[in-house]
C-alpha positions as CSV (number, residue, x, y, z in Angstrom):
1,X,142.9,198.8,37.9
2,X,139.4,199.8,37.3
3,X,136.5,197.6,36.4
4,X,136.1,195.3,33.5
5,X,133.3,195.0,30.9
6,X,130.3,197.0,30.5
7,X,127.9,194.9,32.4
8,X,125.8,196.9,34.8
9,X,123.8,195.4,37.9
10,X,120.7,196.6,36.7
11,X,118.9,196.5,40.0
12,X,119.9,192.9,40.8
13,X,121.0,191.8,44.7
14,X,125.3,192.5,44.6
15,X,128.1,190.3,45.7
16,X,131.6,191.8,46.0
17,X,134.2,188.5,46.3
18,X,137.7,188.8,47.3
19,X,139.6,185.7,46.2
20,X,137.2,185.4,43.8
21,X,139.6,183.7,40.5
22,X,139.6,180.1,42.1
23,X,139.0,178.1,45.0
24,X,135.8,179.3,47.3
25,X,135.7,182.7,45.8
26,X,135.1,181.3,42.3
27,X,132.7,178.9,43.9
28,X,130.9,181.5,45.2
29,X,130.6,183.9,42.2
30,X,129.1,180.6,40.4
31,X,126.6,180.2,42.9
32,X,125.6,183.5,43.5
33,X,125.8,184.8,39.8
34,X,123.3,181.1,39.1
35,X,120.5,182.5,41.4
36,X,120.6,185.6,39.4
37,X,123.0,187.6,41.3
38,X,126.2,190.6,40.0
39,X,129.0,189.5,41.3
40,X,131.6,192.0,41.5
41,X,135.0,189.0,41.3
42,X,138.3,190.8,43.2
43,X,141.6,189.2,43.0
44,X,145.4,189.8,42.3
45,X,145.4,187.4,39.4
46,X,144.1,189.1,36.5
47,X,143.8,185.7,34.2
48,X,142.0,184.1,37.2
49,X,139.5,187.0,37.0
50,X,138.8,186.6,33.3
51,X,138.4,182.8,33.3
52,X,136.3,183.5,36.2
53,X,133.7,186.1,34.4
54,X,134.0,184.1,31.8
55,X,132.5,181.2,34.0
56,X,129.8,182.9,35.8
57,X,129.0,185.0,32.1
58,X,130.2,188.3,31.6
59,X,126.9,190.2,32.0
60,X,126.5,188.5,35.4
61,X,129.8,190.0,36.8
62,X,132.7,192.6,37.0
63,X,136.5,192.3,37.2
64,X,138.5,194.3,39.8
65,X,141.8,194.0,40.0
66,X,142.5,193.9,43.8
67,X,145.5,193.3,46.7
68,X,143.5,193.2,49.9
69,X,146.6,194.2,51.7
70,X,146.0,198.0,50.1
71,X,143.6,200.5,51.5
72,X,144.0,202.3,48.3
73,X,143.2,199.6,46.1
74,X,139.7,199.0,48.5
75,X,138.9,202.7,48.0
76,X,139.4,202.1,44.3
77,X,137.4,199.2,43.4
78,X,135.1,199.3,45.5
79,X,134.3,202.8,44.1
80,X,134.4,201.3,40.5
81,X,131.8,198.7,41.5
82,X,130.0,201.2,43.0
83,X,129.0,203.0,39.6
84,X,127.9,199.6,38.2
85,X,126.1,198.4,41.1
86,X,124.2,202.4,41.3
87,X,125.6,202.3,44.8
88,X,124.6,198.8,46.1
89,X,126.0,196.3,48.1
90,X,124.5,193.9,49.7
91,X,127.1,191.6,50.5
92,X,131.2,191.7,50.8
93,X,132.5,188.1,51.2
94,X,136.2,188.4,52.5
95,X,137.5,185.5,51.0
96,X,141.1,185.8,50.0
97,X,143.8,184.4,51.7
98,X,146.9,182.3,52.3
99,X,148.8,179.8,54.4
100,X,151.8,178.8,55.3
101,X,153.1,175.6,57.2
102,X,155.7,174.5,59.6
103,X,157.0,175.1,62.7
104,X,157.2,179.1,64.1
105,X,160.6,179.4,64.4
106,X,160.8,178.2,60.5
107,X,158.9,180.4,59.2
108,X,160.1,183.1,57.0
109,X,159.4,186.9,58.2
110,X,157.9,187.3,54.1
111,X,155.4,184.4,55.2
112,X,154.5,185.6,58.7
113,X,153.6,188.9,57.2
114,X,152.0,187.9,54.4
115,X,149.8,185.7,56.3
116,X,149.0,188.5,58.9
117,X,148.8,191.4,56.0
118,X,146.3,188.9,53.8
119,X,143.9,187.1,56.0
120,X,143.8,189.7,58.5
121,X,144.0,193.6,57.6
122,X,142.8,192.6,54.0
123,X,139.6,191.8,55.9
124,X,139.7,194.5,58.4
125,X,140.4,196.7,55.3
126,X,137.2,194.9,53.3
127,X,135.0,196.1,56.4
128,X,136.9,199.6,56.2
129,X,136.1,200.4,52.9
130,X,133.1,198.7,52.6
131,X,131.4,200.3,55.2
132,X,129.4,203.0,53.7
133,X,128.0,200.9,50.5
134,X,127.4,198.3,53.2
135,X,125.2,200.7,55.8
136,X,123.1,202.4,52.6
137,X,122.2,198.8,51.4
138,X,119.2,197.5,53.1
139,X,119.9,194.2,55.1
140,X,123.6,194.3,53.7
141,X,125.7,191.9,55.2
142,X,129.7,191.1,55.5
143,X,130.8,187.2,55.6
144,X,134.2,186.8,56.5
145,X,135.8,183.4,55.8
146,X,137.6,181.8,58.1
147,X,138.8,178.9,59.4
148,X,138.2,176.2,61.7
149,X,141.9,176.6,62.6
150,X,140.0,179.7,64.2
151,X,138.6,177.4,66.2
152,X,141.5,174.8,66.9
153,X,144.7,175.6,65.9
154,X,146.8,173.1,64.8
155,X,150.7,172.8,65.2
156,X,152.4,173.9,62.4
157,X,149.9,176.4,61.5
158,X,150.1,178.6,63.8
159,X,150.6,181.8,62.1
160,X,147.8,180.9,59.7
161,X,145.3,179.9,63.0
162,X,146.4,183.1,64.6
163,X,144.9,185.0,61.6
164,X,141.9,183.0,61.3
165,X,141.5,183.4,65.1
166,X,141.3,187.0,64.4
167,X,139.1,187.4,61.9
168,X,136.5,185.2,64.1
169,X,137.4,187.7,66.7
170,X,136.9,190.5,64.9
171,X,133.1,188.8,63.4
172,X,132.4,188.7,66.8
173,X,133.0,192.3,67.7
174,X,131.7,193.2,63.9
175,X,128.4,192.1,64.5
176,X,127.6,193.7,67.7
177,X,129.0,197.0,66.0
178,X,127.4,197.2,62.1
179,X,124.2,196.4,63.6
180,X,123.9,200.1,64.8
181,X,123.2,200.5,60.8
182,X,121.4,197.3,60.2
183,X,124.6,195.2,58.7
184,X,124.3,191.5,59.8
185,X,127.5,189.9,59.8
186,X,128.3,186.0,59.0
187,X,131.8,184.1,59.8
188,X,132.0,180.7,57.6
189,X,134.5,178.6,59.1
190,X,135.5,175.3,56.7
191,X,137.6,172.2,57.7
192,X,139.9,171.6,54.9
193,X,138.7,172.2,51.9
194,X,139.7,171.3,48.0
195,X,141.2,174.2,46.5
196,X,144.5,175.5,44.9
197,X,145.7,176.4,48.9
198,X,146.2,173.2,49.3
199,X,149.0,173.1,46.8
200,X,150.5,175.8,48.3
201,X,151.1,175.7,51.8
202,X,153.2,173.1,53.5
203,X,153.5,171.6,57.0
204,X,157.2,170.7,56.9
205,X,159.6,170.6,54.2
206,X,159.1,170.0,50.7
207,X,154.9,168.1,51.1
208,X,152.5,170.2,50.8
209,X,149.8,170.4,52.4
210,X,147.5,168.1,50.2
211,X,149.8,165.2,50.1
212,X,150.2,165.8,54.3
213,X,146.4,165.7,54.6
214,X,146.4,162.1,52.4
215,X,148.9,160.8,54.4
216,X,147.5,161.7,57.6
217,X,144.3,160.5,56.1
218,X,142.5,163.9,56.9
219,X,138.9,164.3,55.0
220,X,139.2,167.0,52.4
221,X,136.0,168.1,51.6
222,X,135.0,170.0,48.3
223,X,134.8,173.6,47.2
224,X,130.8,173.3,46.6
225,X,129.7,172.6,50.4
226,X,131.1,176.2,51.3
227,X,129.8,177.9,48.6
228,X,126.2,176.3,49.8
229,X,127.3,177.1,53.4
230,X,128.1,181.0,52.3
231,X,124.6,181.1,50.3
232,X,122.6,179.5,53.3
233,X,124.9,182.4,55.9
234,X,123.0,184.9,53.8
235,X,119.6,183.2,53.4
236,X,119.3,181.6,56.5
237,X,118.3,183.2,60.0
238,X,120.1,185.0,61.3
239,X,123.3,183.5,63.0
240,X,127.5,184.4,63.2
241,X,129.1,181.7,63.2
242,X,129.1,178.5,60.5
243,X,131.1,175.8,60.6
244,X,131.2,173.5,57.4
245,X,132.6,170.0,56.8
246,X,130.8,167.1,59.4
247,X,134.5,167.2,60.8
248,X,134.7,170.8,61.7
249,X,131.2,170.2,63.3
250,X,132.4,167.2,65.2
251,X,135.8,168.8,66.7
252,X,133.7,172.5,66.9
253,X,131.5,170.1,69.2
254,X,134.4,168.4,71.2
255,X,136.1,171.8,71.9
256,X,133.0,173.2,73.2
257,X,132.7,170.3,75.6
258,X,135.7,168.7,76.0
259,X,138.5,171.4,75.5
260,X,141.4,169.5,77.6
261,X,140.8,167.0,75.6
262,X,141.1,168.3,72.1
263,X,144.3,169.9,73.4
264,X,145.9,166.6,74.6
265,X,145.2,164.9,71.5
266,X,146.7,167.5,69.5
267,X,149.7,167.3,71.7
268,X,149.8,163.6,71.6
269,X,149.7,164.2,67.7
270,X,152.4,166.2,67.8
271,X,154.6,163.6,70.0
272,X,154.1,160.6,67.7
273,X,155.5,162.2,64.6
């Protein structure tokens, strides 16, 4: 699908989002397209993306129809934006993703790929196809959103962490590698945050994961801190990785110290339900 509307950069700083119709993606695209911004909004879900330009205004954006699990598609898209943007961009926030719950040996082989095919290669592919925008933009920069589940991974999320483990991973390697061509690259890792994923991924059975979180009384913080947290990755000096949420700080700051200990409690967890 190529771009939407007949909006055109017009010199301003570029933002390519992928996820971009709800959640942190459309977080994002508000704060970056309020600071004066083009935001170039990717996503599978084509009504998503128009009530999304809609929000951020339509001559502050552009609509790409986009399945991060397709190299094609990146090649595509990224091309369209290219001819609005006159060749610029200076940042690609790899955003989309999903999750499913519950144990490993529960999970479905349609889940465990499309976890692995989504929040992995759709990132590696981002970087892939990004690349040569990225490297003729002065000071570009790639943010790849995470997890803190890349930091600890929880039971019943293993698939999920695995993925999130891998894209911190691959930040890691990223950084050392783009800055041969003056990309910087940022990894934004949230605790749980309040968006649509939420509703959609479940530990165990038929609760999702919102109504687990409640019961467990988890903190669930909202959409708005990791848009500021993205904004401040780009703005800020220079530094890989960000956590976001006081408890991803907290347990980012226990595992550091104390990683035996993080590990018993999560087994201990695991024990008592």
């Amino acid at each position: 699908m190529a771009a939407s509307g007949k909006a055109q950069a017009g010199g301003r700083r570029t933002i390519f989002i992928t996820g971009a119709a709800s959640g942190i993606g459309l977080a994002a695209a508000r704060r970056f397209a309020g600071a004066g911004w083009f935001v170039g909004l990717a996503d599978i879900d084509v009504k998503g993306l128009a009530a999304a330009l809609e929000a951020i205004g339509a001559d502050n954006g552009s609509t790409h129809r986009l399945d991060v699990r397709h190299r094609s598609a990146w090649k595509a898209e990224l091309a369209a934006f290219a001819k609005i943007s006159g060749g610029r961009l200076d940042v690609l926030l790899n955003n989309a993703g999903v999750a499913r719950g519950g144990y490993v040996e529960t999970q479905s082989a349609e889940d465990v790929d499309l976890q692995v095919d989504v929040n992995l290669k759709g990132v590696i592919n981002g970087c892939q196809a990004a690349f040569d925008l990225l490297a003729a933009t002065p000071g570009a920069l790639v943010v790849n959103v995470a997890s803190v589940a890349g930091l600890i991974a929880p039971p019943r999320m293993s698939v999920y962490a695995a993925t999130k483990f891998a894209v911190r991973g691959l930040s890691e390697a990223l950084e050392a590698e783009f800055a041969r061509v003056g990309v910087g690259v940022r990894c934004v890792m949230p605790w749980f945050i309040d968006t649509p994923l939420l509703d959609k991924a479940r530990f165990s059975g038929n609760e999702d994961l919102r109504v687990s979180l409640r019961h467990q009384k988890v903190p669930v913080y909202p959409v708005e801190d990791v848009s500021e947290a993205i904004w401040a990755a780009v703005h800020g000096k220079p530094r890989l990785h960000h956590l976001v949420g006081g408890q991803a700080r907290q347990i980012g700051l226990l595992n550091r110290l104390l990683p035996g200990f993080v590990r018993t409690r999560l087994r201990r967890e695991m024990e008592a339900m």
